[in-house]
N, C-alpha and C positions, 0 to 999 in steps of 0.2 A: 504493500500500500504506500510505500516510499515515493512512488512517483505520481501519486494522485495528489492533486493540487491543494493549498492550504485553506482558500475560501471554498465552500460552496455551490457559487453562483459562477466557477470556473467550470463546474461540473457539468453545467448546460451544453456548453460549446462540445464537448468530448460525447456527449448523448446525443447530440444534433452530428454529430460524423460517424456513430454508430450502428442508428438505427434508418427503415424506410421513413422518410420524408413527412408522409404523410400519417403514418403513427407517431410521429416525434411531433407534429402540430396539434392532434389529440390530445396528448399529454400538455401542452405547454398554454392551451388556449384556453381562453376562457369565453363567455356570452357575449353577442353584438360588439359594442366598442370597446370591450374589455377595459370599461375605466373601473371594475370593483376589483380584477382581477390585479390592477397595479395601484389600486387603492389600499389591499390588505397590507402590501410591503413598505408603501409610501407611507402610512399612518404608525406602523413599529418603528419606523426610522425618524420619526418624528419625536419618540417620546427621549425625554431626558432626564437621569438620575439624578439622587443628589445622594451619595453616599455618607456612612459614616465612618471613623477613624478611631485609629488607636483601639484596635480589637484585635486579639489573637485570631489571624483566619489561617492557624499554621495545617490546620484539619479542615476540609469542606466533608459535608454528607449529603449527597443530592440524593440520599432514598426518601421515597413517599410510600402512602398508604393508599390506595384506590379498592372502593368497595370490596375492601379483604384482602386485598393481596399486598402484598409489600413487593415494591419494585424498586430498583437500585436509581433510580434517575426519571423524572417529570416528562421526560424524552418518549413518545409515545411513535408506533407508524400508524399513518391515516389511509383507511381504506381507499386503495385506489385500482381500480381494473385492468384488467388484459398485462399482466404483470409480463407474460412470454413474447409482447410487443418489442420491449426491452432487451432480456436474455432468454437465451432458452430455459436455464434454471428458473425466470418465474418466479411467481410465489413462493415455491419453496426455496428459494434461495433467499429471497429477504427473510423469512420465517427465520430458517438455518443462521443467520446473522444476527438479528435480535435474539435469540435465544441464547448466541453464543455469551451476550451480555443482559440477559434478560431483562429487555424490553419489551414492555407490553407492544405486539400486534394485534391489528384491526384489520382481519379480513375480508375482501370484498366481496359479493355475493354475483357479483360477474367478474369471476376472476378467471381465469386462463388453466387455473389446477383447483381441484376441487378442495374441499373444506380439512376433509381429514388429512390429508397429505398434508397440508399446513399445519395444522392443528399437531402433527406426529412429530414436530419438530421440538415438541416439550416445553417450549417458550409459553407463556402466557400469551391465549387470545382469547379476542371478542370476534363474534362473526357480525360484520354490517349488513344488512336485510332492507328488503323494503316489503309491504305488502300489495301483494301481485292481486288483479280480477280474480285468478283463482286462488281461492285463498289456502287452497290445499298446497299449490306450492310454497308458501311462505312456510304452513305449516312444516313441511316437510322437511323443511331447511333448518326450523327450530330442533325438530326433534333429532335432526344427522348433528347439530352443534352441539347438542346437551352429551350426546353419545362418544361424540371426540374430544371431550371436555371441555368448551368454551366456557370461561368464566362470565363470562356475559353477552349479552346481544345488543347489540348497536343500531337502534334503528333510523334510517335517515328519512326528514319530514319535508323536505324543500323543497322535494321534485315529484308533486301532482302532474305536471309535463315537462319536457326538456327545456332548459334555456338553449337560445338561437346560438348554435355552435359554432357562427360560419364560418371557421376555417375547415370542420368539418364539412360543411353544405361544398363546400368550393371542393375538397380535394375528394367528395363524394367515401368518406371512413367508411369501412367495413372488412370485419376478420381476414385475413388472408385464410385463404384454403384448410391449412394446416393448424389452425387454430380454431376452438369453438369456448363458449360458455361451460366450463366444467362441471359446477354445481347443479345442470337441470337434465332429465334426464327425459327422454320418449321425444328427444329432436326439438325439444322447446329452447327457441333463440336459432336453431339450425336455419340455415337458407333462406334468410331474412333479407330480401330485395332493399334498394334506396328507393325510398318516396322521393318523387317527382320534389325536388327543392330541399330533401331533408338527406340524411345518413341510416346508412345502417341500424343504427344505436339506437337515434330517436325514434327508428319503424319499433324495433321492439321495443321501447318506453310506451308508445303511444299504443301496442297491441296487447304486452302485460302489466304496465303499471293502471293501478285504479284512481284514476282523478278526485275520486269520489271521500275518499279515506278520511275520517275527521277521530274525533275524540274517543267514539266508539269501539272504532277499528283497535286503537292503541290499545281502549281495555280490553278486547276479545284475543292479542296477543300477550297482553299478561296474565290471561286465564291460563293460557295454554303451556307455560314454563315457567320452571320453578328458578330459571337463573336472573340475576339483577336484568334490568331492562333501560337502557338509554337512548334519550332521544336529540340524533344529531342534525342542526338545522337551527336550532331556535337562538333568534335574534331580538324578537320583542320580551319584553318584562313581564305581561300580560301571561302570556302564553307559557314562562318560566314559571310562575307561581302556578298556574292549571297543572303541570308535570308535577309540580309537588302536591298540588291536592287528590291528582289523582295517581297516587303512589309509584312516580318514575323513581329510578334510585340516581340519576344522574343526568347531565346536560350538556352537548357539544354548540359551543359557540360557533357556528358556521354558517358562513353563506357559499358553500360546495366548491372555497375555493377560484369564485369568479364564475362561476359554470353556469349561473344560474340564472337570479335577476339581476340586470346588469343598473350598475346605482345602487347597490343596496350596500346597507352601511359596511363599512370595513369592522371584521370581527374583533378588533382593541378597543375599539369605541365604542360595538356594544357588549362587551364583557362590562363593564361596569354595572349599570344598569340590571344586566341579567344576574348578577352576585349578587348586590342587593336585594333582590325579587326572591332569591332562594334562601336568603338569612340565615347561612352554615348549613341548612336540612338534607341536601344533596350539592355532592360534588360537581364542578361546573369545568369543562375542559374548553381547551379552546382551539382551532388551526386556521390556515390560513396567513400565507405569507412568509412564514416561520422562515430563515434563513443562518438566524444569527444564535448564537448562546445568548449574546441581555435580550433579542426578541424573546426567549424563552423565560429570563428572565423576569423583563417588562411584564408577561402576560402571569405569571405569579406574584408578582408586586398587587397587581389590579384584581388578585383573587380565584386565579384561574387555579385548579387540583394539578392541572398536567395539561399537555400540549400535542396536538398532532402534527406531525410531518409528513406531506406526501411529496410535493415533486422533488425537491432533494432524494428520496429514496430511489424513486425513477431516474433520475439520472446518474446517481451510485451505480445503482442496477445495471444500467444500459452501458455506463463506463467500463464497469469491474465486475459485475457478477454479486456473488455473497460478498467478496471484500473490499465493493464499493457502496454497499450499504452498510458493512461494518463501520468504514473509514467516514461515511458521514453521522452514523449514531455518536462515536468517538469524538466527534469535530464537535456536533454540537454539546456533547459530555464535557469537553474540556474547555469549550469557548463559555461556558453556563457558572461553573468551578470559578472560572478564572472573575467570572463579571462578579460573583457572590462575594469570591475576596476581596474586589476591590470597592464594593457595598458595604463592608463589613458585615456583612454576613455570611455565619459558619451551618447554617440549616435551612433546608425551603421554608420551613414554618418563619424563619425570620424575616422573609422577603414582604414586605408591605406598602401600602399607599404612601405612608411616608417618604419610601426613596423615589420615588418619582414627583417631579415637578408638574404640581398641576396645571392642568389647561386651561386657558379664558375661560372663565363658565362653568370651570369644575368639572370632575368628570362624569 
């Protein structure tokens, strides 16, 4: 890993010469003008510390606690698709790497290798879901995660329909040959035409996802399993405190990454907001943008449990395989360490509103 580069965001360039073209713009694009998609990075690059001094920071401990589990580091990977776009290793090769250092992954439910294979990697995961028209597939998906041990289920609430992908629409995405939806089985996602102006992708969103899906739906999926259930997407305050009254055990801060509605607030801005709404009772994660260790940082100052990473992982992936996703877990483990000590802070529980300077307006 000695010759992978020391920022990050170097990492793009080396996944843009590795992979086809046109899956490297999947991965990288986000909805219509992409102003949210460079608003999540432009708003963590905004925020400013104010640390403190004269504290032994001769020890850093970046372990936390997330709905029982103890993980060695806040550093989480964010569900993200078609992992074999990248390498051929896939999912199981980012799996195989966060385990190496156990970090929690977050499983996609359109990913490129099915669930247990992932899951067999010993690392701690959650499987990310959505609830499909037929609800037996969701079911069906609960019950393979509870069986390969998912510690929890991840469900994402943001995408009733696709946001306007068009770099997808333009380079017309769809599976190569050799690649299918692993987790569904009797040809469901198989031989999915382009609609006339849309992609691959959005044909099956628009043919198994249910628009319909409201509060209901969420309770009739925590009938159904006995493992925590989090719900990833939520941006309004409103809507955080409903997850707690109606028994969520947790909260992903996200707008899908830009993917979605394009303008919608950048997720640092509204982590406030949504931590207040939930008043310690459930943990509140957050992703979107993430690049940096104090971006990781910043977003536990502001109250966030833990953090998701996705395109960094993809372009690890696409670079190096498993030891390009190691090398950016590590990157942000030591760029996180590094910001804490110069915080004076020797524990995530120490990280708070205080070291950050507030904004006009407060945050």
């Amino acid at each position: 890993m000695d010759d992978l580069p020391l920022r990050l965001d170097d990492l793009e360039s080396l996944a843009r010469a590795a992979m086809d073209p046109r899956a490297f713009d999947y991965y990288l694009g986000g909805a219509e003008d992409e102003h949210t998609l460079a608003g999540n990075r432009e708003a963590l690059d905004r925020i400013r510390f104010r640390g403190r001094v004269l504290v032994d920071v001769t020890s850093i401990d970046l372990g936390v606690e997330l709905l029982g589990t103890r993980l060695p580091s806040p550093v989480c990977i964010a569900p993200t698709a078609f992992q074999r776009l990248a390498h051929p290793g896939g999912e199981e090769a980012t799996a195989a790497a966060a385990a190496t250092v156990g970090h929690l992954m977050v499983a996609s439910t359109l990913a490129t290798t099915r669930f247990e294979e992932v899951a067999a990697s010993g690392g701690p995961t959650w499987l990310q879901l959505y609830v499909f028209r037929d609800r037996g597939l969701s079911e069906a998906l609960v019950q393979r995660a509870e069986a390969a041990g998912a510690t929890a289920l991840c469900l994402t609430v943001d995408t009733p329909v696709q946001g306007k992908r068009e770099r997808d629409v333009r380079n017309g995405f769809a599976l190569p040959p050799h690649l299918r939806m692993a987790n569904f089985d009797g040809g469901v996602g198989d031989g999915l035409g382009v609609r006339p102006g849309d992609s691959a992708l959005a044909a099956f969103i628009h043919e198994q996802f249910d628009p319909s899906v409201d509060w209901s739906d969420v309770a009739w999926l925590r009938s159904i399993t006995r493992l925590p259930l989090v719900l990833k997407g939520v941006t309004h305050p409103e809507d955080a405190r409903r997850a707690v009254d109606e028994g969520i055990d947790g909260l992903v801060v996200s707008n899908h990454g830009g993917r979605q509605l394009d303008g919608a607030l950048a997720t640092i801005d509204a982590l406030p907001d949504v931590v207040a709404a939930v008043q310690g009772r459930i943990p509140v994660l957050l992703d979107g943008g993430v690049r940096r260790g104090r971006h990781v940082a910043a977003a536990l100052c502001l109250g966030a449990a833990a953090v998701l990473v996705g395109r960094p992982v993809l372009y690890g992936l696409a670079a190096a395989g498993r030891d390009g996703v190691r090398h950016v877990l590590d990157t942000l483990d030591d760029e996180l360490s590094r910001t804490m000590a110069l915080l004076g802070a020797t524990r995530v529980s120490e990280l708070g509103p205080d070291l950050v300077a507030p904004r006009r307006g407060g945050w």
